[in-house]
ZAPAMI-837810 format. One record per residue (C-alpha): residue number from 1; residue in one letter; x, y, z negated. Coordinates in Angstrom, 2 decimals, decimal comma, m for minus. Layout:
BEGIN
ATOM|seq|type|px|py|pz
ATOM|NUM|A|X|Y|Z
...
% end
This chain:
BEGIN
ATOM|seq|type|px|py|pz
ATOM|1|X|128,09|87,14|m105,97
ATOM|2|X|124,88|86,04|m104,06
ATOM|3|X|124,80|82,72|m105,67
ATOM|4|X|124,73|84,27|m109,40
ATOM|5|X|122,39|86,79|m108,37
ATOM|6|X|119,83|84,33|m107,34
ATOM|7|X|119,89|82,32|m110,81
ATOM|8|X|119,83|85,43|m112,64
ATOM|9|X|117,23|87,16|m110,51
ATOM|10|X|114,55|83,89|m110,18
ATOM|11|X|112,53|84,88|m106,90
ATOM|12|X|109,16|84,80|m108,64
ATOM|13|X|110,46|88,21|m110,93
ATOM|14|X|111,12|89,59|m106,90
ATOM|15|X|108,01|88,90|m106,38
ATOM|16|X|106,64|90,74|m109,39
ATOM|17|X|108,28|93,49|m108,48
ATOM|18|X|107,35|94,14|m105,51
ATOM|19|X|103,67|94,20|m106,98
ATOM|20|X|104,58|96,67|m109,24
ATOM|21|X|105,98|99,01|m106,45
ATOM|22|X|109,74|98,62|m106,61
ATOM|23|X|112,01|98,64|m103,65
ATOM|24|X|114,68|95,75|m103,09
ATOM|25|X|117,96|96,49|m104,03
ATOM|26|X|120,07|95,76|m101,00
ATOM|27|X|122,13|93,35|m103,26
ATOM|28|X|118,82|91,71|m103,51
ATOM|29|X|117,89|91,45|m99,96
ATOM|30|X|121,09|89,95|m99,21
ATOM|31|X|120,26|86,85|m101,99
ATOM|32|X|117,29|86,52|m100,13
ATOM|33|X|118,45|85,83|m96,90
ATOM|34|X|121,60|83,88|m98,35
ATOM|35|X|119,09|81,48|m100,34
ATOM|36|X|120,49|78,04|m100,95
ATOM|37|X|117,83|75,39|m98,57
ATOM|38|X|117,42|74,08|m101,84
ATOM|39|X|115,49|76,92|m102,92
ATOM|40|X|113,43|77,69|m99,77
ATOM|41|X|109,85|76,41|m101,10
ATOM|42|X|110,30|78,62|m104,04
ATOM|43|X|111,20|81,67|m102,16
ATOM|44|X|107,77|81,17|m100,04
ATOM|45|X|106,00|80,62|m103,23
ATOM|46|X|107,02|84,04|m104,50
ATOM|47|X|106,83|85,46|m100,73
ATOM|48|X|103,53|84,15|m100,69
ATOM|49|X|102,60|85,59|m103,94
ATOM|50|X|102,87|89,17|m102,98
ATOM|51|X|101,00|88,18|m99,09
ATOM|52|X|98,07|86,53|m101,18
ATOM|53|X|97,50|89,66|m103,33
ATOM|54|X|97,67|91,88|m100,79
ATOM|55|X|95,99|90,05|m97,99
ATOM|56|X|94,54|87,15|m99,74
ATOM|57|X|94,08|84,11|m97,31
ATOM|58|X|93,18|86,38|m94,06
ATOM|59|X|95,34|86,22|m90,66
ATOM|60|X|95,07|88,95|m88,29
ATOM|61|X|95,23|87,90|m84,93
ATOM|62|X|96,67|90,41|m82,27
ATOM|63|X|96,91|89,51|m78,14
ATOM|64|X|98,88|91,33|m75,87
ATOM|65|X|98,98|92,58|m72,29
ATOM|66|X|102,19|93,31|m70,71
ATOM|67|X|100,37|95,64|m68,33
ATOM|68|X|103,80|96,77|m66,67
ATOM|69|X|106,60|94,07|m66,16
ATOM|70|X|109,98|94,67|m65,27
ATOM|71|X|111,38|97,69|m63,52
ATOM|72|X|112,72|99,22|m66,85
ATOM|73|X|115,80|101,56|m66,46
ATOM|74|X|117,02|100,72|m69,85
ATOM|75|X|119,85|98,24|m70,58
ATOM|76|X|118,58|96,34|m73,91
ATOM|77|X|120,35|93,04|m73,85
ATOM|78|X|118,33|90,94|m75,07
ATOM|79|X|115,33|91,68|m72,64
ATOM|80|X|114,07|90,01|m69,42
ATOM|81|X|112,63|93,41|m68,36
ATOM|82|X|115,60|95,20|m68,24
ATOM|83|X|117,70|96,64|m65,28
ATOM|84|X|120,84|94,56|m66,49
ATOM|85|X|118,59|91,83|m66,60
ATOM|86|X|118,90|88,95|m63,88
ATOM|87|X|116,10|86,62|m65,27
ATOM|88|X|113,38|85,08|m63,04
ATOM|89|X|110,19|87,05|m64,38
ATOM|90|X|107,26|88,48|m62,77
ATOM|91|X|108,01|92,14|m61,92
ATOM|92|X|105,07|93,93|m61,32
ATOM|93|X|103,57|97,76|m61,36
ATOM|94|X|101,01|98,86|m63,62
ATOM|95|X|98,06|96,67|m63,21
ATOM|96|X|94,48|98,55|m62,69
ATOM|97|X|92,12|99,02|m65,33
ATOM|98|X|89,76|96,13|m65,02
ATOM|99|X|92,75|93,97|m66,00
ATOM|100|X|93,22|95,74|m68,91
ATOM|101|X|89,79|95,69|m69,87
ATOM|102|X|89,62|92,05|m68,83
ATOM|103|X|92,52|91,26|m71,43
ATOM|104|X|90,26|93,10|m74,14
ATOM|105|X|87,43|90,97|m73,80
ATOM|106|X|89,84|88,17|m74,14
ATOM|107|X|91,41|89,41|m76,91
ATOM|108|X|87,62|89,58|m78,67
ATOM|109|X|87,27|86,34|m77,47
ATOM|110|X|89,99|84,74|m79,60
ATOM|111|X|88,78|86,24|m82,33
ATOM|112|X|91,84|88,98|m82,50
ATOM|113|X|91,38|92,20|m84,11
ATOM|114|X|94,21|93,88|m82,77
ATOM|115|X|94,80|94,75|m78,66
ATOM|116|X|98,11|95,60|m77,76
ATOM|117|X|98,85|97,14|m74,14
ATOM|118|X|102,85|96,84|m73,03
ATOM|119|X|104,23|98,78|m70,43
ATOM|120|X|108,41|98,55|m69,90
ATOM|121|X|110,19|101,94|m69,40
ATOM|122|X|112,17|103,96|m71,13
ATOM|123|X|108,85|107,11|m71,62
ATOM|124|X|105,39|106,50|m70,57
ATOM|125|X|104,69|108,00|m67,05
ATOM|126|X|101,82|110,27|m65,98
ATOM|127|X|100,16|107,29|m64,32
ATOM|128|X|100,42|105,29|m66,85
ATOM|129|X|99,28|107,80|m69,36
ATOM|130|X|95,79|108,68|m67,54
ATOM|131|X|95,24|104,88|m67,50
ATOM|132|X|95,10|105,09|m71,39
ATOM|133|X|92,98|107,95|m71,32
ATOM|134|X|90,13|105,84|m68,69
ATOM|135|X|90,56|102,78|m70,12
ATOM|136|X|90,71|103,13|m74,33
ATOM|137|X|87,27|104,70|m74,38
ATOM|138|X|85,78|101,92|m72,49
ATOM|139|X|87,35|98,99|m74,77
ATOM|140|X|85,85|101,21|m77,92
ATOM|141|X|82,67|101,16|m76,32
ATOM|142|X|82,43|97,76|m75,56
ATOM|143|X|84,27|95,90|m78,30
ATOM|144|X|85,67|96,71|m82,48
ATOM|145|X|88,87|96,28|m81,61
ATOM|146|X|91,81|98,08|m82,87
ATOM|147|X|94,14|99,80|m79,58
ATOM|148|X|98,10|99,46|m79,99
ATOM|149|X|100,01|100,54|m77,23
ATOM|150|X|103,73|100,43|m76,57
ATOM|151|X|104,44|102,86|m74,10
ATOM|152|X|108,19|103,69|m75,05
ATOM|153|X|109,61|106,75|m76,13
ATOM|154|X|107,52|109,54|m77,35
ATOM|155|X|107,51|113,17|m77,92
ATOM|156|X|104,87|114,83|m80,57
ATOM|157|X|102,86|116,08|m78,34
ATOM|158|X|102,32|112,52|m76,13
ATOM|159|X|101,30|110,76|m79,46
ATOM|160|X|99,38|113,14|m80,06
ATOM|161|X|97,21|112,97|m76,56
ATOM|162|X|97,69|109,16|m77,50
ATOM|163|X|95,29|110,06|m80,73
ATOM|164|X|92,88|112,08|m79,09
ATOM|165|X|92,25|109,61|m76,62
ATOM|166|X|91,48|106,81|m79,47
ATOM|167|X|94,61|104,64|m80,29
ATOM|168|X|94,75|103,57|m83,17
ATOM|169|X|98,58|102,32|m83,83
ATOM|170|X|101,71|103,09|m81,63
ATOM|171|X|104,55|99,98|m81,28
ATOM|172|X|108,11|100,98|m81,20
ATOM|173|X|110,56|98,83|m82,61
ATOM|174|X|113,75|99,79|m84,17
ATOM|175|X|114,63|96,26|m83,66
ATOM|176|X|118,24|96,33|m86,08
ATOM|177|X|120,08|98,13|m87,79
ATOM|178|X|121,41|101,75|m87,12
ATOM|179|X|125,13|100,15|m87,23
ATOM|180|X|124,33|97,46|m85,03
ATOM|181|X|122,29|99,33|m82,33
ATOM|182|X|125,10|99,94|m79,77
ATOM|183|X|126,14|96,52|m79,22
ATOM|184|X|122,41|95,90|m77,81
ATOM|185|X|121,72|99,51|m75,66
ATOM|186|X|123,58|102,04|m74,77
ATOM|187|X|120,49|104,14|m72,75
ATOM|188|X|119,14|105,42|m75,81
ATOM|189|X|120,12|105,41|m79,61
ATOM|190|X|118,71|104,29|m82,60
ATOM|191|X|117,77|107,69|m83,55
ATOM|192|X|115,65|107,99|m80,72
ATOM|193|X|113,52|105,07|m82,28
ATOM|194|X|113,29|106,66|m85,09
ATOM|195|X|112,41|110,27|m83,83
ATOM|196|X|109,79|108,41|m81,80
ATOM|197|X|108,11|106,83|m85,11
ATOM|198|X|108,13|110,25|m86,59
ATOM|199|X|106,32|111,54|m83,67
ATOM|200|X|103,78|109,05|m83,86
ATOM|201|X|103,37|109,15|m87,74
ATOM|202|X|103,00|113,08|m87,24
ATOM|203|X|100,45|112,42|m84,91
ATOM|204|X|98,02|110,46|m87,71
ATOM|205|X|98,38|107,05|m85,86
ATOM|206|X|99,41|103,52|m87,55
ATOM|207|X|103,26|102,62|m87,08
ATOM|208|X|103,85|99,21|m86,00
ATOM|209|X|107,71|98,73|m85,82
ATOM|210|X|109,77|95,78|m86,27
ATOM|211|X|112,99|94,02|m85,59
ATOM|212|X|114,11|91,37|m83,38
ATOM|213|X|116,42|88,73|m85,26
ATOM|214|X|119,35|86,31|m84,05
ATOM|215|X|121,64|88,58|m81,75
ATOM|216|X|124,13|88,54|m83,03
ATOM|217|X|123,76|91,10|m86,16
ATOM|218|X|125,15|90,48|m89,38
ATOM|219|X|122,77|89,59|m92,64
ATOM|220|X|123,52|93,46|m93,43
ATOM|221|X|122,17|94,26|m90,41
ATOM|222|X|118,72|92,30|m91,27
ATOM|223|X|118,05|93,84|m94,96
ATOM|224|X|119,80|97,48|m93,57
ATOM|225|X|116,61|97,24|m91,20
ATOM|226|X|114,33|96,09|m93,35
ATOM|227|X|114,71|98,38|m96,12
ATOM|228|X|114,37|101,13|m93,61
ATOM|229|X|111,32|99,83|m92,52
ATOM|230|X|109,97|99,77|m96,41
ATOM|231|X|111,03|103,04|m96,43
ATOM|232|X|108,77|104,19|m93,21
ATOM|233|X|105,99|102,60|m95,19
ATOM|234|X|104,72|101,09|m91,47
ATOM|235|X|101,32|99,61|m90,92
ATOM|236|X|102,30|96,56|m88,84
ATOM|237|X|105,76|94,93|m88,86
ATOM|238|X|106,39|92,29|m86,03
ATOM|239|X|109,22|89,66|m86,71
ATOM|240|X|110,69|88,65|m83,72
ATOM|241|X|113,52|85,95|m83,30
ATOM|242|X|115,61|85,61|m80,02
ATOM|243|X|114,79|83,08|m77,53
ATOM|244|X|117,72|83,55|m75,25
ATOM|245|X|116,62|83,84|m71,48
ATOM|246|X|118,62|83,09|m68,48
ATOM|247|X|120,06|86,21|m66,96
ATOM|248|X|120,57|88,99|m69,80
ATOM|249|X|123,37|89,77|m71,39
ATOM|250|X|122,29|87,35|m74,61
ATOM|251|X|121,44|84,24|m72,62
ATOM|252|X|124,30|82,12|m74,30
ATOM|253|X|123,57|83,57|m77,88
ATOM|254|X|121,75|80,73|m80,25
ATOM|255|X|122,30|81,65|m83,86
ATOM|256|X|119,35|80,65|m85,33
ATOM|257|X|117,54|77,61|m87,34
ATOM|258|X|114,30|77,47|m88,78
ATOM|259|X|114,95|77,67|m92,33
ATOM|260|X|116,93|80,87|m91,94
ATOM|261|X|113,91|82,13|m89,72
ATOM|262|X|112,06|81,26|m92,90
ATOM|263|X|114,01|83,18|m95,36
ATOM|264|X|114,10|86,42|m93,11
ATOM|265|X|110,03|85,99|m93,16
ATOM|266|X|110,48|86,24|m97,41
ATOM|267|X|112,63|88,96|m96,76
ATOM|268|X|110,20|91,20|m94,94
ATOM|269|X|107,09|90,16|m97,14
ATOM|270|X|108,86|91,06|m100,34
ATOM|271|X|110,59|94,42|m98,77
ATOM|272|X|107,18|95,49|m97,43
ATOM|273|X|104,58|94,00|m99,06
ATOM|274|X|101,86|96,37|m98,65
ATOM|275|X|102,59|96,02|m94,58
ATOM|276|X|100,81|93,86|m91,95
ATOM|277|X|103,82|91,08|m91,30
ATOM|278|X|103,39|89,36|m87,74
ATOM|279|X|105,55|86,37|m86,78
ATOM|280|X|106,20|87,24|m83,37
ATOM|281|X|108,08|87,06|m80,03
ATOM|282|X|109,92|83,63|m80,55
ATOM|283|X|108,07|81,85|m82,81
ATOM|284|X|107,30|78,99|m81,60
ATOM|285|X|110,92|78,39|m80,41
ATOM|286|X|112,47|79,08|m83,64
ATOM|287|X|110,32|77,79|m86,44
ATOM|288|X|109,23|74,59|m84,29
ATOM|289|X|107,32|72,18|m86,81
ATOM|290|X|108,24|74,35|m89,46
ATOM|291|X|106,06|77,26|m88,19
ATOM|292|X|103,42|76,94|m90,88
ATOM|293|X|105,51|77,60|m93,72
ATOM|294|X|105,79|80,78|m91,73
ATOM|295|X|102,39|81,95|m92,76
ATOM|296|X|102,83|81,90|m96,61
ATOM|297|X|104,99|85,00|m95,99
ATOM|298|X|103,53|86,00|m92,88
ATOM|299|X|99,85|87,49|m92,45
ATOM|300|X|99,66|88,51|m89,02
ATOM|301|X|100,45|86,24|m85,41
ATOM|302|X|99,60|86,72|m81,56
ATOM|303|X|97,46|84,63|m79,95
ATOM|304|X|98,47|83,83|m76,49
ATOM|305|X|101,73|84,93|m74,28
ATOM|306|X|104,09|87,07|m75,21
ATOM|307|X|105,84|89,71|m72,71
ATOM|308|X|107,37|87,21|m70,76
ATOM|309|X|107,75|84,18|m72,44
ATOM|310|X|104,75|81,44|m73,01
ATOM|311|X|103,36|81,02|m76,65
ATOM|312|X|101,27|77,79|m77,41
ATOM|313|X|97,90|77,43|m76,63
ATOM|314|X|95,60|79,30|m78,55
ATOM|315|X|93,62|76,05|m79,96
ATOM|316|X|97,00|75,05|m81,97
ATOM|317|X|96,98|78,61|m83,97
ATOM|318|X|93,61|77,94|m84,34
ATOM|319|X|94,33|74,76|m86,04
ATOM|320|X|97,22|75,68|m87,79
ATOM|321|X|95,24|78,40|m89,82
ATOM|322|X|92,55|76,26|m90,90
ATOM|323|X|94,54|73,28|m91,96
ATOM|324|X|96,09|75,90|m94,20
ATOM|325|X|93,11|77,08|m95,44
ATOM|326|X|93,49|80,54|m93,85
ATOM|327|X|90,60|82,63|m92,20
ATOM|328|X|91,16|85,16|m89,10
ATOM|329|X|90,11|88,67|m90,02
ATOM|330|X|86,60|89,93|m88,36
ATOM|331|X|86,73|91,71|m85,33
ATOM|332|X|87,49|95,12|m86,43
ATOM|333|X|88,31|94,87|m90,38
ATOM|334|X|90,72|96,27|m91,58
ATOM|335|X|92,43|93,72|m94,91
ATOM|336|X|92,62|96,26|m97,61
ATOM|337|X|95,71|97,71|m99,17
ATOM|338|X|95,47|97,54|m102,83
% end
């Protein structure tokens, strides 16, 4: 059915429907992702179709702090940070607020527009919550950067102290699909995630939500969570594909090539194609040589470590968006949404 959906639906008349405002059909989705190889350039050429007009040739660079590691009392199975987690990792407290403010100027430094502060847990705690009320002011003052935090789970009135305080965009990802959800936690639910994105979009602050691919899920599980996140209209959307790490419960589950990677980057794009797309956690591992095909769907990476896994040096993202003719965003622009 997929096969004869894809010569009948050409991706390039995807693509011009997403820039006239309609929604994927799930039937859709599902051609996307189940793409022949064959027709892989000409899925980027339509996914890239919809990133140009939206975002032109800008990237929008985003570095991260994990400002709390390890010591997490949920049971997510694919992460290091976790309590059923055995892997080797640095497992640390919250660090003080010159660190934070030490990763800020970094993040200036290489050129990023986006500062992201991580702290693992399943809510953010009262320590951890005055150190976003010292510490945001002081990066506002002293740089243009945009302030995402990921503190966990949220209530209304926490996101709402998070707003005051000046953050600009809350991270929680849903991660998968609804369906799918159990096999990975059993601590919290998926409607948890999404209570905690209401919360936040209640609160007046950017959504940046996204999913983490290759653990196992079905293809249904990929476009069920995309569509949703369409549907949440969110600011930022971080693709992340599983690098398995010794000692969690997914440590012996590799599902994943590159040109699949590739196609679930053309699935996103066209299913939210108003949204700030970020190749994330994984990247590097997943895509290998092929990570600059990434970007023609893709508008948005980090530059520098992830949570607790190494990304490559900063200089080869630097040189892998000029050879492609790409341009970071200024320090503090936002790329507009037509």
């Amino acid at each position: 059915m997929h096969e004869s959906l894809s010569r009948s639906c050409p991706w390039r008349l995807l693509a011009d429907r997403a820039l006239d405002g309609h929604p994927l059909s799930p039937d859709e989705a599902l051609a996307v992702l189940r793409a022949p190889d064959e027709d892989l350039l000409d899925l980027l050429a339509a996914a890239y179709r919809v990133r140009r007009h939206f975002f032109g040739n800008r990237m929008h660079l985003n570095l991260l702090i994990n400002a709390k590691s390890g010591r997490c009392g949920e049971d997510c199975g694919y992460c290091s940070q976790s309590k059923v987690s055995r892997a080797d990792i640095p497992r640390y407290d919250l660090v003080d607020d010159e660190e934070i403010l030490a990763g800020a100027d970094l993040a200036a430094q290489r050129r990023a527009r986006t500062y992201c502060i991580v702290t693992s847990g399943r809510n953010p705690t009262t320590r951890e919550f005055d150190a976003v009320r010292r510490v945001v002011p002081k990066i506002k003052r002293r740089h243009t950067l945009a302030v995402c935090v990921s503190p966990g789970l949220l209530t209304r009135e926490e996101a709402a102290q998070l707003k005051s305080w000046g953050v600009d965009r809350v991270n929680h990802n849903l991660n998968t699909s609804r369906r799918f959800y159990p096999s990975i936690c059993s601590t919290h639910t998926y409607q948890d995630r999404l209570d905690t994105l209401a919360a936040v979009r209640a609160a007046g602050l950017e959504i940046c939500s996204g999913v983490l691919v290759g653990m196992g899920e079905e293809d249904e599980d990929v476009v069920e969570v995309a569509l949703q996140l369409g549907e949440l209209a969110v600011e930022a959307l971080p693709v992340n594909f599983l690098t398995p790490i010794e000692g969690t419960p997914l440590e012996e589950v590799r599902r994943l090539n590159p040109r699949y990677c590739l196609k679930v980057l053309a699935l996103f794009r066209l299913a939210n194609p108003r949204t700030e797309l970020r190749i994330a956690g994984g990247r590097e591992a997943n895509l290998g040589c092929l990570q600059p095909l990434g970007l023609f769907a893709a508008n948005s990476i980090f530059v520098g470590d992830y949570l607790t896994t190494q990304g490559q040096p900063p200089e080869a993202d630097f040189h892998m968006i000029e050879a492609l003719g790409f341009e970071p965003v200024v320090e503090g622009a936002k790329p507009p949404r037509e």
